[in-house]
Backbone atoms as SQL, in Angstrom:
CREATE TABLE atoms (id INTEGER PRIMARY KEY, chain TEXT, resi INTEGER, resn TEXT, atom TEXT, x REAL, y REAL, z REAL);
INSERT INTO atoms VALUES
  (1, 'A', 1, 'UNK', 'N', 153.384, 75.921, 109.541),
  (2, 'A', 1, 'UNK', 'CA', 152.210, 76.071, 110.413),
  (3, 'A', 1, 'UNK', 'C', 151.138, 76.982, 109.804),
  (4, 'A', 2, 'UNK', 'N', 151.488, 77.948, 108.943),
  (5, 'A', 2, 'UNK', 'CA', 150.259, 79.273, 108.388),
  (6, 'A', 2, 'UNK', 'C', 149.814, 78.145, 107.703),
  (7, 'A', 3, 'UNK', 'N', 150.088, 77.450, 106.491),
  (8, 'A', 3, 'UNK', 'CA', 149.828, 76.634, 105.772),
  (9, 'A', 3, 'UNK', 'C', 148.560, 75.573, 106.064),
  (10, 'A', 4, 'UNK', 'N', 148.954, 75.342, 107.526),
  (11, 'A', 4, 'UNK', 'CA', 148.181, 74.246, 108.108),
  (12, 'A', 4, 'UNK', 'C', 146.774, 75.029, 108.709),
  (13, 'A', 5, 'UNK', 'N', 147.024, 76.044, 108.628),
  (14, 'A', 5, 'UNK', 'CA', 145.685, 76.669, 109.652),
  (15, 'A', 5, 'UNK', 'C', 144.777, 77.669, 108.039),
  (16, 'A', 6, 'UNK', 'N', 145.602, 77.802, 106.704),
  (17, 'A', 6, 'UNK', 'CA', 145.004, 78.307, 105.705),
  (18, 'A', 6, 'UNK', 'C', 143.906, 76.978, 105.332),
  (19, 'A', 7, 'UNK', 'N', 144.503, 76.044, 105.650),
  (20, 'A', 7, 'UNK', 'CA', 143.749, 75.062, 104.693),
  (21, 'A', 7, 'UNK', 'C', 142.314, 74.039, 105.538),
  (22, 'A', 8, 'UNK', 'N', 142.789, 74.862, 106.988),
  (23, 'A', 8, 'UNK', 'CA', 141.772, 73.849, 108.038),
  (24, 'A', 8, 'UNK', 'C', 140.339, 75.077, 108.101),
  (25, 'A', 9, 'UNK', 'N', 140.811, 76.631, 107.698),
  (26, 'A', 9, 'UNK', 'CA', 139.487, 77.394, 107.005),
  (27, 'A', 9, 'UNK', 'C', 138.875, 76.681, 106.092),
  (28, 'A', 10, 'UNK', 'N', 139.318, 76.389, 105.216),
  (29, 'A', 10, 'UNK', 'CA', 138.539, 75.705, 104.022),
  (30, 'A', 10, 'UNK', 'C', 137.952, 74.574, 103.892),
  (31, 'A', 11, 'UNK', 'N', 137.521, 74.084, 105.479),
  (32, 'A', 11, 'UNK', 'CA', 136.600, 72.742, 105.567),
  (33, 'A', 11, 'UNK', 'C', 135.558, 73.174, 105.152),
  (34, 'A', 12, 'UNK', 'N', 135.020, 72.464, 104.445),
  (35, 'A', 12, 'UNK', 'CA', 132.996, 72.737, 104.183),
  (36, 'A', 12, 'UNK', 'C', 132.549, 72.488, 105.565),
  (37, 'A', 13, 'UNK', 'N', 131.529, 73.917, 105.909),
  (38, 'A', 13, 'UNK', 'CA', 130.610, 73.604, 106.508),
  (39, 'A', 13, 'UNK', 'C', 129.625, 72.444, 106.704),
  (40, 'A', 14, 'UNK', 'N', 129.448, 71.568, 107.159),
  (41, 'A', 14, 'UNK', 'CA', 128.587, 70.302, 107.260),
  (42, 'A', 14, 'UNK', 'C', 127.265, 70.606, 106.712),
  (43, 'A', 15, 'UNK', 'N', 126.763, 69.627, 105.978),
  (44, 'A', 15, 'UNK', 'CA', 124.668, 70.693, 105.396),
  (45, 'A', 15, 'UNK', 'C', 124.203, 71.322, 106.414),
  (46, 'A', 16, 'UNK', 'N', 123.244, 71.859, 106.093),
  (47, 'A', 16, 'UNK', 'CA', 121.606, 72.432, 106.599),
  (48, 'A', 16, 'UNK', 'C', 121.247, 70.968, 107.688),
  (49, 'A', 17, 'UNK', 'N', 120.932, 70.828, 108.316),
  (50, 'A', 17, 'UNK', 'CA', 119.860, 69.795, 109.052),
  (51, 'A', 17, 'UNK', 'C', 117.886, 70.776, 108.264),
  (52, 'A', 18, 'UNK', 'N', 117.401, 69.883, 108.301),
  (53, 'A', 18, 'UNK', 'CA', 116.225, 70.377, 107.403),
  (54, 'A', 18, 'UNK', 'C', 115.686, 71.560, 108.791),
  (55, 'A', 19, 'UNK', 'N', 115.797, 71.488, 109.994),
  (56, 'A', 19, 'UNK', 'CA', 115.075, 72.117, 110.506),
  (57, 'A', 19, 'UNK', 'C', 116.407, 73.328, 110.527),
  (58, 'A', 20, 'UNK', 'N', 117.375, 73.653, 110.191),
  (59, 'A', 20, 'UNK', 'CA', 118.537, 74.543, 109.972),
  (60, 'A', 20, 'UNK', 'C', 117.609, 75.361, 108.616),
  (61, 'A', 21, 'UNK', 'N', 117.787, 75.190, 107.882),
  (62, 'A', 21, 'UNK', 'CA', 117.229, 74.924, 106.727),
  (63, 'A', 21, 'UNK', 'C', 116.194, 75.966, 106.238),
  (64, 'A', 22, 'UNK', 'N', 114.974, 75.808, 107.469),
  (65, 'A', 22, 'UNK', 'CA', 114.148, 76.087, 107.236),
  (66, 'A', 22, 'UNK', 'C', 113.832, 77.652, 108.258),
  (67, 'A', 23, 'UNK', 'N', 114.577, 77.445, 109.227),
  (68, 'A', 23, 'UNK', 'CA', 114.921, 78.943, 109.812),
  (69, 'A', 23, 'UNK', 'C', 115.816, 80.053, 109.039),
  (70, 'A', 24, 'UNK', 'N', 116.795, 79.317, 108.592),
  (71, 'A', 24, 'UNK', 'CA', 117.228, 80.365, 107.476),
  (72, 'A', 24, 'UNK', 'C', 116.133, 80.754, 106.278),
  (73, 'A', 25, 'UNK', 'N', 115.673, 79.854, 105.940),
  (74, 'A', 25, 'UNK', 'CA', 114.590, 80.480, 104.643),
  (75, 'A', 25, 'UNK', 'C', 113.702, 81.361, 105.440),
  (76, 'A', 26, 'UNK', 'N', 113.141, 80.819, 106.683),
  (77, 'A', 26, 'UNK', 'CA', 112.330, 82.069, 107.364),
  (78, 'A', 26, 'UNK', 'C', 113.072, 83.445, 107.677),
  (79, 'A', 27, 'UNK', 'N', 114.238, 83.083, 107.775),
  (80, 'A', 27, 'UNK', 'CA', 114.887, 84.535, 107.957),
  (81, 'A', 27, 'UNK', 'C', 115.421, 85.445, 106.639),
  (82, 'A', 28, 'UNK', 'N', 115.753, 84.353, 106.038),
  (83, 'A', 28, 'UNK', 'CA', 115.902, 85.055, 104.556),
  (84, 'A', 28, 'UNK', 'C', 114.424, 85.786, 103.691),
  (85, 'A', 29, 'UNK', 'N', 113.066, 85.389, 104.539),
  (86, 'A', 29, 'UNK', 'CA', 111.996, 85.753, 103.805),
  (87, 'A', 29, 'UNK', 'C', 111.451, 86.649, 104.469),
  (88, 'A', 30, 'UNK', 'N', 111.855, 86.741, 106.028),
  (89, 'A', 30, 'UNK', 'CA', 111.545, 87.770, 106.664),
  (90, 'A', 30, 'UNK', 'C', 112.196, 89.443, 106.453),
  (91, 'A', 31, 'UNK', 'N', 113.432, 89.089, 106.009),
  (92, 'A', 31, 'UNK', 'CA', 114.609, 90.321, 105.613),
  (93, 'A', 31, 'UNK', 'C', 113.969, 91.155, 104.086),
  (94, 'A', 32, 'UNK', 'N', 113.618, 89.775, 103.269),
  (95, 'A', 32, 'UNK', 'CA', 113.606, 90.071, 102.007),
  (96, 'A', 32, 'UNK', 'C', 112.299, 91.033, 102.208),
  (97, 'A', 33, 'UNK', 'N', 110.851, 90.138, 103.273),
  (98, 'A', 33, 'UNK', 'CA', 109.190, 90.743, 103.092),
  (99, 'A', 33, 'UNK', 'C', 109.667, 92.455, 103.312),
  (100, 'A', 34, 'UNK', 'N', 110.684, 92.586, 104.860),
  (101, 'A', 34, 'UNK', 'CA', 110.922, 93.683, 105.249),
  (102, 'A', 34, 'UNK', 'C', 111.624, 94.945, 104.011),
  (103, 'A', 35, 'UNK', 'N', 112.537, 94.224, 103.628),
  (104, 'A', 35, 'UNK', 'CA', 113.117, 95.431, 102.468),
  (105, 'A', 35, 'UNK', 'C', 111.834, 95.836, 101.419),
  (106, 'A', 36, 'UNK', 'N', 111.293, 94.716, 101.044),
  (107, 'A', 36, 'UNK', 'CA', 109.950, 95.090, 100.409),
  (108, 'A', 36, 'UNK', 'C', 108.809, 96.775, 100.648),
  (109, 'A', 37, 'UNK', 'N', 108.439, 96.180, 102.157),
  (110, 'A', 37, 'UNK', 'CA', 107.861, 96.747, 102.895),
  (111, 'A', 37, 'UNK', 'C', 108.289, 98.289, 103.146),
  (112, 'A', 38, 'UNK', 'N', 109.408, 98.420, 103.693),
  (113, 'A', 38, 'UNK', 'CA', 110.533, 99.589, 103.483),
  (114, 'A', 38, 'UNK', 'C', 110.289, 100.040, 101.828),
  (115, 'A', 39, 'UNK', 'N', 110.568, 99.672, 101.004),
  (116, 'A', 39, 'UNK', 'CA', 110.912, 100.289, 99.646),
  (117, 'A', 39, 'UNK', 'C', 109.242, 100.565, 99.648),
  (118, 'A', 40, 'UNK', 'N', 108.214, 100.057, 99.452),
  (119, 'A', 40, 'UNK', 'CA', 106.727, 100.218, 99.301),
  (120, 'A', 40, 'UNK', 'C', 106.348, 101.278, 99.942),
  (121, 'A', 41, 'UNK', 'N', 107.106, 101.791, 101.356),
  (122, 'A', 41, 'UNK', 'CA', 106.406, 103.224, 101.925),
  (123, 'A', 41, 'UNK', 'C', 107.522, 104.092, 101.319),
  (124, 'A', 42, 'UNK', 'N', 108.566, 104.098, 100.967),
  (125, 'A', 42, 'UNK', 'CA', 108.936, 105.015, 100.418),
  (126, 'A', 42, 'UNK', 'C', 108.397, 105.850, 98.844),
  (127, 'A', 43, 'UNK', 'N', 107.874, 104.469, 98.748),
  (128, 'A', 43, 'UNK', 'CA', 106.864, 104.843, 97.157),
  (129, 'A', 43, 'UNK', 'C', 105.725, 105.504, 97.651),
  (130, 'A', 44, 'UNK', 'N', 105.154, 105.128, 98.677),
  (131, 'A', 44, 'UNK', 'CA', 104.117, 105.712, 99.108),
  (132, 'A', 44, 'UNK', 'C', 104.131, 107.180, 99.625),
  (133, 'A', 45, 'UNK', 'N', 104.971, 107.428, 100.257),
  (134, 'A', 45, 'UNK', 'CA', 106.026, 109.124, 100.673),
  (135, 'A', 45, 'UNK', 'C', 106.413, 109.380, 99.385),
  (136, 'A', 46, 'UNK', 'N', 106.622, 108.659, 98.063),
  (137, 'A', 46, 'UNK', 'CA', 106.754, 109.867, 97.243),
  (138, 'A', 46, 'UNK', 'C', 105.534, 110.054, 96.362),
  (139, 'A', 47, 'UNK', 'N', 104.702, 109.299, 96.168),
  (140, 'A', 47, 'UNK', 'CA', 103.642, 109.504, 95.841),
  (141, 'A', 47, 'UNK', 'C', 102.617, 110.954, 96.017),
  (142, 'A', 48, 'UNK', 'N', 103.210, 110.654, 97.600),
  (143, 'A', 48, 'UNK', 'CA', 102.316, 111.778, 98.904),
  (144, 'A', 48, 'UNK', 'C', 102.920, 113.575, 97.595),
  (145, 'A', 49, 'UNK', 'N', 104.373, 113.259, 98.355),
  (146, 'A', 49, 'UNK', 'CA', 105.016, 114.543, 97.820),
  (147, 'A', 49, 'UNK', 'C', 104.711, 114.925, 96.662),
  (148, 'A', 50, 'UNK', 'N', 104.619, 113.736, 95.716),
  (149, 'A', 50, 'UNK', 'CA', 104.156, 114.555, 94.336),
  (150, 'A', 50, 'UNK', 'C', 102.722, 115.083, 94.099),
  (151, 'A', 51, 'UNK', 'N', 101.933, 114.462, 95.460),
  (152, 'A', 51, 'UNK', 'CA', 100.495, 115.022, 95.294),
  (153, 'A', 51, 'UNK', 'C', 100.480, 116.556, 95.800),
  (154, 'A', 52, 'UNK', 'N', 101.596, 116.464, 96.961),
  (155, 'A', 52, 'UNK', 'CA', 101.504, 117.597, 97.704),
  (156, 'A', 52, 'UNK', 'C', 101.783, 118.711, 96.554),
  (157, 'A', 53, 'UNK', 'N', 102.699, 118.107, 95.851),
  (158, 'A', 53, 'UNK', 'CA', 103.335, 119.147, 94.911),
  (159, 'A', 53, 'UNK', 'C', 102.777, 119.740, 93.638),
  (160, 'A', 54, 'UNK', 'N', 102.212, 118.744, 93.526),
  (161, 'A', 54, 'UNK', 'CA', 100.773, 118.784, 91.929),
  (162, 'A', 54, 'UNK', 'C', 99.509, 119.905, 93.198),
  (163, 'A', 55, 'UNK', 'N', 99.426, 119.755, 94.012),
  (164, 'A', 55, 'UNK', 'CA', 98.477, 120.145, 94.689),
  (165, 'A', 55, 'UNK', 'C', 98.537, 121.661, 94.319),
  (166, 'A', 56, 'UNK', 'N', 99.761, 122.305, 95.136),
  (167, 'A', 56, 'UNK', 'CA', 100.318, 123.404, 95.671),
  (168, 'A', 56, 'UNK', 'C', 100.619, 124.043, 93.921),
  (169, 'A', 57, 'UNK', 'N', 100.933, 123.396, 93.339),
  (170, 'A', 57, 'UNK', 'CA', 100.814, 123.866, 91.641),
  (171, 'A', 57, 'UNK', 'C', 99.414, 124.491, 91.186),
  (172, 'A', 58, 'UNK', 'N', 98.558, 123.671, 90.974),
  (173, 'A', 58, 'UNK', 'CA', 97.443, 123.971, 90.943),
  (174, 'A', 58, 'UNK', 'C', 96.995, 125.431, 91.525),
  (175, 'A', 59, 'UNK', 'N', 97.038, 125.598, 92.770),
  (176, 'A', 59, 'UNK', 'CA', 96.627, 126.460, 94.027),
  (177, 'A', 59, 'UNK', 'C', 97.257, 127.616, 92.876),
  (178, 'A', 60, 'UNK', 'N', 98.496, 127.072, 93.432),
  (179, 'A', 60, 'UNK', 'CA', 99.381, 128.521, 92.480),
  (180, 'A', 60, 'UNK', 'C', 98.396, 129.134, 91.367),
  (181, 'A', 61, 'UNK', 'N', 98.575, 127.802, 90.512),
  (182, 'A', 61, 'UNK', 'CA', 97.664, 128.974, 88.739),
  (183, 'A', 61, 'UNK', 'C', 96.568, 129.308, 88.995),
  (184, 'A', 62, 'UNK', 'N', 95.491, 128.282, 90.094),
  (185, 'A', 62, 'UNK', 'CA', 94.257, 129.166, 90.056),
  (186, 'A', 62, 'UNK', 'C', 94.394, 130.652, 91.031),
  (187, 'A', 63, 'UNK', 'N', 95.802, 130.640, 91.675),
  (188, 'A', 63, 'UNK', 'CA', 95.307, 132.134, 91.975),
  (189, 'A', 63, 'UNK', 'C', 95.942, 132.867, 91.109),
  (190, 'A', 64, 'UNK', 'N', 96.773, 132.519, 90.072),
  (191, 'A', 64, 'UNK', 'CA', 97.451, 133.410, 89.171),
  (192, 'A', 64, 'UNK', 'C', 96.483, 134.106, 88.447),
  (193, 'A', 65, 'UNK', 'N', 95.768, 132.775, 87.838),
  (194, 'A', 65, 'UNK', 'CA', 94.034, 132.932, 87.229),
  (195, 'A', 65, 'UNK', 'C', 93.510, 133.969, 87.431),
  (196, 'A', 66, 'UNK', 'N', 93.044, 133.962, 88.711),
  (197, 'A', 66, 'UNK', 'CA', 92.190, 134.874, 89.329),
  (198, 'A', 66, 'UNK', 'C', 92.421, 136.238, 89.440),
  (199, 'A', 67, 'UNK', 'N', 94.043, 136.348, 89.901),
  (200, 'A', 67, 'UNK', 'CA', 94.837, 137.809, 89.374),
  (201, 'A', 67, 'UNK', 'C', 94.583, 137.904, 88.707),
  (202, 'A', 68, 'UNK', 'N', 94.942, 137.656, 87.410),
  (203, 'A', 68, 'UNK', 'CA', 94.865, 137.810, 85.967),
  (204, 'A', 68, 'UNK', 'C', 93.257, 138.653, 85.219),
  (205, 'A', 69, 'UNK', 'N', 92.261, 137.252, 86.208),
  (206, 'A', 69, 'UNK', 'CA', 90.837, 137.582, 85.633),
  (207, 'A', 69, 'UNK', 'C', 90.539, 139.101, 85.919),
  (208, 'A', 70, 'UNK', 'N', 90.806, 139.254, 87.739),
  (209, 'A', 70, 'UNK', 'CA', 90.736, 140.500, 88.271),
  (210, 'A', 70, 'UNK', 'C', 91.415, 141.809, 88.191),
  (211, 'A', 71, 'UNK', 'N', 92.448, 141.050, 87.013),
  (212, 'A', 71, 'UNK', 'CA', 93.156, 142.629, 86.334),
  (213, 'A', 71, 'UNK', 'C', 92.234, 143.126, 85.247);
């Protein structure tokens, strides 16, 4: 009996019907646009941070600068 129920898993699924078909590709393109979208603001958040961070650098030496000048 295991035998009989291992091998009745392994029917092929019947095709796509074209309109099957075509909801999966919409969903497969909707998942894919989204991970896109997701990964693109994370580039964009690190972008930010490295400006923030180049920013706050800057700030730093020109007031180091300015110590310096005013010693």
């Amino acid at each position: 009996a295991p035998d009989d129920l291992a091998t009745s898993c392994e029917v092929e699924s019947p095709p796509y019907t074209e309109k099957e078909g075509f909801w999966l590709f919409l969903l497969e393109k909707t998942f894919w646009e989204a991970s896109l979208e997701i990964r693109l603001q994370k580039e964009e958040i690190l972008i930010l941070l490295l400006q923030q961070t180049n920013q706050s650098i800057k700030t730093r030496l020109i007031q180091r600068d300015v110590k310096i000048r005013s010693f």
